[in-house]
C-alpha positions as CSV (number, residue, x, y, z in Angstrom):
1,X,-27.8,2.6,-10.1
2,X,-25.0,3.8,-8.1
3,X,-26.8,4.3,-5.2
4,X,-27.8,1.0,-4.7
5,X,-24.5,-1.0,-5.7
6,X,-23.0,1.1,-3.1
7,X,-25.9,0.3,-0.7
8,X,-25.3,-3.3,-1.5
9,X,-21.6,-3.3,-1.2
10,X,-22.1,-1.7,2.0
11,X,-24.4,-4.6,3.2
12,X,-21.6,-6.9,2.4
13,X,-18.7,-5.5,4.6
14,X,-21.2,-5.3,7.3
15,X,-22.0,-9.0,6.9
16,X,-18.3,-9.6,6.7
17,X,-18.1,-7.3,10.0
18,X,-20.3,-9.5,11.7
19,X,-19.4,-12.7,11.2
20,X,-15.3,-11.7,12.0
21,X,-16.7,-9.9,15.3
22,X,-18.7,-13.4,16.0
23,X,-15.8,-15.4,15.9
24,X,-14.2,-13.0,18.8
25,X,-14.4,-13.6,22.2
26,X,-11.1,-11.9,23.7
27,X,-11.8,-8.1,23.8
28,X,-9.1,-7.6,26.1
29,X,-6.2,-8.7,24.1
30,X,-3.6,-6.5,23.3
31,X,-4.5,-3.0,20.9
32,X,-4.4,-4.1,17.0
33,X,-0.7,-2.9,15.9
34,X,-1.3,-0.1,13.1
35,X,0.3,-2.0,10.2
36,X,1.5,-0.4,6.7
37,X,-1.2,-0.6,4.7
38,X,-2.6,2.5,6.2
39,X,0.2,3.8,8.1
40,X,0.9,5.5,4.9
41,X,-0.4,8.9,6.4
42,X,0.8,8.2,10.1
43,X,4.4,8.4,9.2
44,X,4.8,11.5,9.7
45,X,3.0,11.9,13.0
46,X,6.4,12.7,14.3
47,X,8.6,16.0,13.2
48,X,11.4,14.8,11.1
49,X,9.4,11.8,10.3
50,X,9.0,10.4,6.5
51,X,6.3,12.3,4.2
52,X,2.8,10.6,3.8
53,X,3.3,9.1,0.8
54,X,6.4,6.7,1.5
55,X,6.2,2.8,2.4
56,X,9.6,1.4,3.5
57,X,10.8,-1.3,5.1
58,X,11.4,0.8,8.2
59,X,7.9,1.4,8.4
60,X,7.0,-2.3,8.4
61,X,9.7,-3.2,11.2
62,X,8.0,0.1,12.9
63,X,4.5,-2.1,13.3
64,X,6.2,-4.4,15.7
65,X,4.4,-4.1,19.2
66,X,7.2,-3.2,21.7
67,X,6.7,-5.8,24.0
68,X,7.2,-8.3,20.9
69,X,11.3,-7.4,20.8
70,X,12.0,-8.0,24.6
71,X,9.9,-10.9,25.1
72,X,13.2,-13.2,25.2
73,X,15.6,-10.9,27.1
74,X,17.9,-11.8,29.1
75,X,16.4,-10.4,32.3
76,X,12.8,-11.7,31.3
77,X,13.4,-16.0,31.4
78,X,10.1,-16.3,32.7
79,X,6.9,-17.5,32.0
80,X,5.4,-14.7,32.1
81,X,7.3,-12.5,29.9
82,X,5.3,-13.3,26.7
83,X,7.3,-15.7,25.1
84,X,6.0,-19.3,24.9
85,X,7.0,-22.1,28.2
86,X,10.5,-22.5,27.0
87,X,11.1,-18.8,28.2
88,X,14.6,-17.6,26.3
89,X,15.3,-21.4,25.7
90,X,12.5,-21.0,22.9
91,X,12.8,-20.7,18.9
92,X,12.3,-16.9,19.6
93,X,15.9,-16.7,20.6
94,X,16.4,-12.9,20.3
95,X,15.6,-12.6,17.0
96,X,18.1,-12.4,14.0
97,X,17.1,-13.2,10.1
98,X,14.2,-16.3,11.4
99,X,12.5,-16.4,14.4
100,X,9.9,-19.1,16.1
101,X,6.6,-17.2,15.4
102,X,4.9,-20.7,14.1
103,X,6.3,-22.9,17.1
104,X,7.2,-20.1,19.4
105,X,3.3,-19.2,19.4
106,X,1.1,-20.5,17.2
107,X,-1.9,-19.5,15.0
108,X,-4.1,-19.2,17.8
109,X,-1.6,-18.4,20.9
110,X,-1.5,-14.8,21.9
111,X,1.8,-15.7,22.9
112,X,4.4,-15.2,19.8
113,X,7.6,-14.0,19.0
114,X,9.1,-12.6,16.3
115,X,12.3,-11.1,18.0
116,X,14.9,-8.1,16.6
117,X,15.1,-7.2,13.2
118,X,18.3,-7.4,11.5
119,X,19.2,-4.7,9.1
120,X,21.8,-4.3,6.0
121,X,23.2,-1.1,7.7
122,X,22.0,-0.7,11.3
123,X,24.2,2.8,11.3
124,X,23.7,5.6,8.5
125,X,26.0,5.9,5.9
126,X,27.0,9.6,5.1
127,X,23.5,10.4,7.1
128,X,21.6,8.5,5.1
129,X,19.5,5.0,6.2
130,X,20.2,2.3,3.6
131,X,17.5,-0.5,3.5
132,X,15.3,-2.7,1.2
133,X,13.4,-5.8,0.8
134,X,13.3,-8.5,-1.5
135,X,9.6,-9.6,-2.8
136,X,9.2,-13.6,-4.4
137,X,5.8,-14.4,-5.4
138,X,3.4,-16.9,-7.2
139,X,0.3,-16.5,-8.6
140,X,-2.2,-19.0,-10.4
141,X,-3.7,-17.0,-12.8
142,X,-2.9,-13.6,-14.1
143,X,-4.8,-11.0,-12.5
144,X,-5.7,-8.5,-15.7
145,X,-5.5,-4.9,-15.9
146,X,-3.3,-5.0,-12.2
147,X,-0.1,-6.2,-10.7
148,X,0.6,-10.1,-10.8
149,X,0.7,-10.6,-14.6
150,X,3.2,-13.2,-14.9
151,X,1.2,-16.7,-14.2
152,X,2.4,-20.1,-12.9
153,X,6.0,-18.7,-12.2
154,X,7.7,-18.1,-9.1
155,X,9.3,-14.8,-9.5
156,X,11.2,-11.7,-8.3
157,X,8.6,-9.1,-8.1
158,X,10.6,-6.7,-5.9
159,X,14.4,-6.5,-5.6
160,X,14.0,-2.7,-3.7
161,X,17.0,-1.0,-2.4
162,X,16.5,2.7,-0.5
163,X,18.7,5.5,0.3
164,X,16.4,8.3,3.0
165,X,17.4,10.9,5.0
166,X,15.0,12.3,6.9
167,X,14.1,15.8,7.1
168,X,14.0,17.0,10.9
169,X,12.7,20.4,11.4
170,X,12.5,20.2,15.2
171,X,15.0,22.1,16.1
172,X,15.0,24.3,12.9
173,X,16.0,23.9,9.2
174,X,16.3,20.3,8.5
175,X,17.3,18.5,5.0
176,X,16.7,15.2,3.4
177,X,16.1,13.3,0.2
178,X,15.6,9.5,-0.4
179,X,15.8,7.7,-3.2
180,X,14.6,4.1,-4.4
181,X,15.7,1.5,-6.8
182,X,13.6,-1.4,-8.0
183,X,14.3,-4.6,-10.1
184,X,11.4,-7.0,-10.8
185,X,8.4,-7.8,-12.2
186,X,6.4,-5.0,-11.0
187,X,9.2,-2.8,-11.8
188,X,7.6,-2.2,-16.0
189,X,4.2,-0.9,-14.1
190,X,6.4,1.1,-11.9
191,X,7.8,3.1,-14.3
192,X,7.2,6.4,-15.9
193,X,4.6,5.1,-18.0
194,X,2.9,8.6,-17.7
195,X,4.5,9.6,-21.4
196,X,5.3,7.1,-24.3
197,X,8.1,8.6,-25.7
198,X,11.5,7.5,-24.1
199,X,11.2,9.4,-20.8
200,X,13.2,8.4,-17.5
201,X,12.8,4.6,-16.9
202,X,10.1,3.6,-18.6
203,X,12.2,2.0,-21.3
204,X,14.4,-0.1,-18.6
205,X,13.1,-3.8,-19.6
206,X,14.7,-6.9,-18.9
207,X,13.1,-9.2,-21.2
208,X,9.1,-9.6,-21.6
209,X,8.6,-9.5,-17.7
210,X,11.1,-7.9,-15.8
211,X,12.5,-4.4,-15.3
212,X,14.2,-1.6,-13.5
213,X,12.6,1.6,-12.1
214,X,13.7,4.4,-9.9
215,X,10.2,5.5,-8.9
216,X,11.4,7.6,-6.5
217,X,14.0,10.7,-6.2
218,X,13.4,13.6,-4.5
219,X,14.6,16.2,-1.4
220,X,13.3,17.4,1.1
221,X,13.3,20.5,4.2
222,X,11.6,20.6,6.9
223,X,11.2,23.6,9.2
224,X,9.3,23.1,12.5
225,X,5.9,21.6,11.3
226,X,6.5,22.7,8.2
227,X,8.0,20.2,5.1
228,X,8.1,20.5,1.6
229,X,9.3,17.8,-0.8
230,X,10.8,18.1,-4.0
231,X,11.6,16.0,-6.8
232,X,9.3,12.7,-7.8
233,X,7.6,10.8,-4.9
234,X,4.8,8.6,-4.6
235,X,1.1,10.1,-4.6
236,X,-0.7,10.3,-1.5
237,X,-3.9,9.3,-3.4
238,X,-5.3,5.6,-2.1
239,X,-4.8,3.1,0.5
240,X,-2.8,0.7,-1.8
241,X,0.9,1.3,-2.6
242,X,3.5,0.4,-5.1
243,X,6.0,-1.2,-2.2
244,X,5.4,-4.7,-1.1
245,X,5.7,-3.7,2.4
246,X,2.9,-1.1,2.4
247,X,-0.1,-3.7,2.0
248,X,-1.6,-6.1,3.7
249,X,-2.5,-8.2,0.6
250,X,0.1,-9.8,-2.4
251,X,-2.8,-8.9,-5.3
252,X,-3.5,-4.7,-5.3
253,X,-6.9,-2.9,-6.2
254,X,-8.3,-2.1,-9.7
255,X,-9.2,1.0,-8.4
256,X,-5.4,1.5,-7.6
257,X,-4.0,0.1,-11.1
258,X,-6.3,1.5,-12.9
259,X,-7.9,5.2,-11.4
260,X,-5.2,6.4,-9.2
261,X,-1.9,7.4,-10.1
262,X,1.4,6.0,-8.9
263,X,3.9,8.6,-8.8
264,X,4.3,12.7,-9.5
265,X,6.6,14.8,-10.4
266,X,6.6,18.2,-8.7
267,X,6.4,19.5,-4.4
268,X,4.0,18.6,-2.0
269,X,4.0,20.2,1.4
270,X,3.1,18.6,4.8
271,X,1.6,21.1,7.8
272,X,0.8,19.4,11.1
273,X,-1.6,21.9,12.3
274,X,-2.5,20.0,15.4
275,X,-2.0,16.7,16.9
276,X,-5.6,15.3,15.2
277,X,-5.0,17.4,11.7
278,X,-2.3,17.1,8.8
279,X,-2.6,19.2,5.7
280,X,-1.2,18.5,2.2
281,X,-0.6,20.8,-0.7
282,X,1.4,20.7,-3.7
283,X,1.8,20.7,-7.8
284,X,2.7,18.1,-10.1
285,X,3.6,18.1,-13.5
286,X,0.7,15.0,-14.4
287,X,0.7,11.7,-13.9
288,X,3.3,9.1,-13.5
289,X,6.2,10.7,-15.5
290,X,9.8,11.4,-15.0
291,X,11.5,15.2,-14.8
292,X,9.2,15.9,-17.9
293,X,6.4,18.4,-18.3
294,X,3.1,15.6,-18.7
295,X,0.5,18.4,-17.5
296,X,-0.1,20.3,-14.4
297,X,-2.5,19.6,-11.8
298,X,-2.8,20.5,-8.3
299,X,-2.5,17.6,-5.4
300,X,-4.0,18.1,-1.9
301,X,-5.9,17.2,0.6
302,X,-5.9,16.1,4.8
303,X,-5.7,13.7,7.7
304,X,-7.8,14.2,10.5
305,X,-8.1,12.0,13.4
306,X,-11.3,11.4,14.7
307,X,-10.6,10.3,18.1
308,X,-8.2,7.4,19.2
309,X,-9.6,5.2,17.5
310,X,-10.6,6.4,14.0
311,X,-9.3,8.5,11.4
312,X,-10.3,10.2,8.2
313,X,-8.0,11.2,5.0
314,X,-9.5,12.6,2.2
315,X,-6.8,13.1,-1.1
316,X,-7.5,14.7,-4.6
317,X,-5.4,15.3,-8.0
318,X,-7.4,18.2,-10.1
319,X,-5.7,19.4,-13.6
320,X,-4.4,17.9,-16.5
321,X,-3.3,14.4,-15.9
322,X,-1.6,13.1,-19.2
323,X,-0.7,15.4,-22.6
324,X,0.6,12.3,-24.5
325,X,-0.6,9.1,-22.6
326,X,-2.2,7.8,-25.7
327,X,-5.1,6.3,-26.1
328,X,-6.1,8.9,-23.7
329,X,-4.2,12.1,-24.6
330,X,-4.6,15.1,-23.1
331,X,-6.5,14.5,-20.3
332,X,-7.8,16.6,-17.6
333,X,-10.3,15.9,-15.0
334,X,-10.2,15.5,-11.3
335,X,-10.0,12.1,-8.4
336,X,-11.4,12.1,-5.1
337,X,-10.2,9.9,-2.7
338,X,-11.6,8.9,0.7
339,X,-10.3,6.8,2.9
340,X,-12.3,5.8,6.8
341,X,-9.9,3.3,9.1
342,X,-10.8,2.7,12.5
343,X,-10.6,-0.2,15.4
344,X,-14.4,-2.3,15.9
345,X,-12.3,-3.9,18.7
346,X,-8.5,-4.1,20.1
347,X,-8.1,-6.5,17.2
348,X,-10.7,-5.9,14.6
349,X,-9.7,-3.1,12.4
350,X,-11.9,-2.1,9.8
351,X,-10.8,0.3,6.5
352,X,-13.2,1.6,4.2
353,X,-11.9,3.7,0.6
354,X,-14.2,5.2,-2.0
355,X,-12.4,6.7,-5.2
356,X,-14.5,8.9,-7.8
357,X,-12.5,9.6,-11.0
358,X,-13.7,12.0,-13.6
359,X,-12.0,12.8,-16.8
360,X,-12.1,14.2,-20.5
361,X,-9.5,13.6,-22.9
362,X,-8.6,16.3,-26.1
363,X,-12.0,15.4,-28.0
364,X,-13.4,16.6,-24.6
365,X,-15.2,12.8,-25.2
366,X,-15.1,11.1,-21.7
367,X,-11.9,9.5,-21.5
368,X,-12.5,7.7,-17.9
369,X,-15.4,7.9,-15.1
370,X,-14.4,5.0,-12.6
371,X,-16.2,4.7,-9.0
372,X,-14.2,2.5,-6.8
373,X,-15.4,1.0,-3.4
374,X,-13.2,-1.4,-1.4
375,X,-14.1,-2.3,2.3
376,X,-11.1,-4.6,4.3
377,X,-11.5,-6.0,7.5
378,X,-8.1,-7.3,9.5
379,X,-8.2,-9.6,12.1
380,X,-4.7,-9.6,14.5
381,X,-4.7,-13.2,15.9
382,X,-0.8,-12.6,17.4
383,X,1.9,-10.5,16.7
384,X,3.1,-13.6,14.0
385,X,-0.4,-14.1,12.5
386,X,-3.1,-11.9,11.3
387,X,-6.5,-12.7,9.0
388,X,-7.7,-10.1,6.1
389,X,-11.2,-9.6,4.1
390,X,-11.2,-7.4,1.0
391,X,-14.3,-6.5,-0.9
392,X,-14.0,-4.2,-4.0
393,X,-16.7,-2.8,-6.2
394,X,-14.9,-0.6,-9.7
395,X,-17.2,0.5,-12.1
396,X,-16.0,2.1,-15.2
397,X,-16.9,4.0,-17.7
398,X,-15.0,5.3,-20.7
399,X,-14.1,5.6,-24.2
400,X,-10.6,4.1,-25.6
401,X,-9.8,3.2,-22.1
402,X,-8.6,-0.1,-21.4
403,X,-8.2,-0.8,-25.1
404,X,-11.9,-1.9,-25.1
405,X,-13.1,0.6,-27.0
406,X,-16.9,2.4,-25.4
407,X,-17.6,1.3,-21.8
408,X,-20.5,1.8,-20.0
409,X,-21.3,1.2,-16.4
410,X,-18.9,-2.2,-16.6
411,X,-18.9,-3.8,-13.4
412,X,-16.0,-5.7,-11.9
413,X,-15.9,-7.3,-8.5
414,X,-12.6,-8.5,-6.0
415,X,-13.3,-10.5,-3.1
416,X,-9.8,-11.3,-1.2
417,X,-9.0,-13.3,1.8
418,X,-5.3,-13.7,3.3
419,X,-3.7,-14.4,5.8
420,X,-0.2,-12.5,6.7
421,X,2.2,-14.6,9.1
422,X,4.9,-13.3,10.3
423,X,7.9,-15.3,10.7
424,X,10.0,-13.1,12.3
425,X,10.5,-9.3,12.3
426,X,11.9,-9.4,8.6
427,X,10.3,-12.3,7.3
428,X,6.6,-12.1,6.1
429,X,4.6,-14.7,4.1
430,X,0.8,-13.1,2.5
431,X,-1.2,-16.4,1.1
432,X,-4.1,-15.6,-0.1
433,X,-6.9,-16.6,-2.4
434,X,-8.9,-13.9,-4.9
435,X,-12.3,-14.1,-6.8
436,X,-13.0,-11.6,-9.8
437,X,-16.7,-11.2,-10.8
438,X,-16.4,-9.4,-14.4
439,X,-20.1,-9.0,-15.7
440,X,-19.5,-7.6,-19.4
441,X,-16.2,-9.7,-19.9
442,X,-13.8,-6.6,-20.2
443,X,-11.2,-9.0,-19.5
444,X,-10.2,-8.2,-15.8
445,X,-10.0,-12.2,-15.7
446,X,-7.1,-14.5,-17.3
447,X,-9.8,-15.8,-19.7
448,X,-11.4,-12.9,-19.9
449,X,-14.9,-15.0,-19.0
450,X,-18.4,-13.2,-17.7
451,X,-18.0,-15.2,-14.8
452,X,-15.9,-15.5,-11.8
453,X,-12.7,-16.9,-11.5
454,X,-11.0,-17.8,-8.2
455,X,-7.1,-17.4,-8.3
456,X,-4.2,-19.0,-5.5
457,X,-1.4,-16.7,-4.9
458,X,0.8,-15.1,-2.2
459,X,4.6,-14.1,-1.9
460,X,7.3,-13.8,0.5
461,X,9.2,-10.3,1.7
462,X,12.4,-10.3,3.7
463,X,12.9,-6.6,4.8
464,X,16.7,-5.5,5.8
């Protein structure tokens, strides 16, 4: 029964909570950085700042402690300044495109440096920031029914190039837009898959693998704490995100790939009521389509911070989804999303998400019912080097979904652990090793076995 899978996945992040907070001794180390993964929502603590659902590069250089980019200046040649003995003489060096995070403090010295990011364009062009990363990866074995299929080559997964202006409303009416570009071989799941006819990008291939998409295209205004966005943007449904630079972990979810959407079409608004309390409202025209009617559902839901150390965002899509997404046409239902993040200690940061997806398609036959539990636990070492646990629990249910004809209460299980280092402030490496439990055999494994299968992977993302 539900209940008690859930019961038991629960027993396994506490288990996993315990032995992380046994290996800790320094609770006085510096606060745990918020990183991307779920700085998704906290972007826009700040009026003006970018709308909950965007990931950028920006964002990643933003999870930088401050005292990590003046550890080697000029004024601070000391020992004590946080930079390792050699002082300014170090590998840390101010920075630039590599920097001495693996000499200049190792994997367990709390002293590291990662210096200054360098950027393409450190001035806006017309008003607008210009940025990107580029995304190399390598997988062992494909990873079904998700990102990463494209085994035993190292690839381009993400060649992403941004334009954004932000809309600032502080000081009245404010205007903005951003768009993206993407090149790789996540780009063919990025597209606008939502309808099968030719529609936006989703007929952009390069070859078997690769592909363009321009997931992203929208403007926005922004009045006091007031924004609306309009145009296609990411959904603010999840934890995991398309961009490379918005997770802690190279391999995504099956929840994500597979029960949440990527993208709408449509406007979403953004109220700061409070400091503790964000609201979100909007329509979208479906699910993962381009400037084409796919449906009509509404998109919603809030942030509210529980105190200063935990939070709470709860997210939910209710309408029709898809009118000609076959094999699952016309469908309408309705996703909840709920995601828990909060700090066990100044380093131990602990995320929980649970995702309950409901839907019918035009037979009014059930076309998807998928529960989704993940639990991560991140351990910041040092500002170079950090440790992550993922545990994930998706249970599915469905007819003509996933190609697999009838499913019934199919179980599928992730267990990830990865490390992220960070070379400097634009270079990031994410090894990681991932097990797949897949009980029926729906194929979530290359080999589509019963049992598990343990996979080597990780990538490489230069921000600039």
């Amino acid at each position: 029964m539900k209940f008690s899978r859930l019961a038991l996945s629960a027993m396994i992040a506490s288990a996993c909570v315990s032995g992380t907070a046994f290996g800790q001794t320094n609770r006085t180390a510096p606060r745990y950085a918020p990183a991307t993964y779920y700085s998704y929502y906290d972007e826009g603590k700040d009026a003006g700042a970018a709308s909950p659902s965007d990931t950028t590069a920006a964002a990643a250089a933003a999870t930088t402690p401050a005292t990590s980019t003046a550890c080697c200046d000029k004024d601070a040649c000391d020992l004590g300044s946080g930079c390792n003995s050699g002082g300014c003489d170090s590998l840390c060096g101010g920075g630039g495109l590599i920097g001495g995070g693996l000499l200049g403090g190792g994997l367990f010295d709390s002293r590291c440096c990662i210096g200054e990011p360098w950027k393409l364009a450190p001035c806006p062009i017309a008003g607008f920031n210009i940025g990107g990363w580029t995304n190399v990866g390598y997988h062992a074995y494909a990873n079904n029914f998700s990102f990463n299929t494209y085994p035993r080559n190292v690839q381009l997964q993400q060649q992403w190039f941004f334009a954004e202006r932000k809309a600032n409303g502080a000081d009245g009416l404010g205007i903005g837009g951003r768009i993206d570009y993407l090149y790789g071989t996540d780009a063919p799941d990025t597209q606008a898959f939502g309808l099968t006819t030719p529609n936006w990008d989703n007929t952009w291939d390069n070859g078997a693998q690769y592909g363009h998409a321009i997931p992203q295209v929208y403007g926005e205004v922004a009045m006091g704490d007031l924004s609306v966005k309009l145009g296609k943007f990411f959904t603010i449904i999840g934890n995991e995100v398309v961009a490379a630079t918005g997770n802690f972990f190279y391999s995504r979810q099956f929840t994500f790939y597979n029960a949440e959407p990527f993208t709408h079409t449509g406007a979403l608004t953004t109220y700061k009521a409070d400091d503790n309390l964000e609201l979100y409202n909007g329509y979208v025209t479906g699910w993962d389509s381009g400037f084409r009617d796919n449906g009509d559902a509404y998109l919603g839901g809030f942030k509210y911070g529980l105190n200063d150390n935990w939070s709470a965002v709860f997210s939910t899509v209710q309408g029709r989804f898809g009118e000609a997404n076959a094999p699952i046409a016309r469908e309408r239902g309705g996703l909840q999303s709920f995601i828990l993040t909060g700090k066990l200690t100044d380093k131990l940061t602990y995320i929980s998400q649970t995702d309950v997806l409901y839907t019918q398609n035009q037979n009014e036959v059930t076309a998807r019912n998928t529960f989704g539990n993940i639990n991560y636990l991140i351990y910041q070492i040092n500002d170079c080097w950090a440790f992550g646990q993922r545990f994930e629990w998706f249970n599915i249910s469905g007819t003509n979904f996933l190609t697999q004809g009838t499913l019934q209460n199919a179980d599928v299980y992730n267990y990830t652990a990865g490390l992220n280092y960070r070379a400097s402030a634009n270079l990031l490496f994410r090894p990681e090793c991932r097990w797949v439990w897949d009980k029926e055999g729906v194929g979530f494994n290359e080999e589509k076995h019963r049992w598990s299968q343990a996979a080597l992977g990780g990538d490489m993302i230069f921000t600039f």
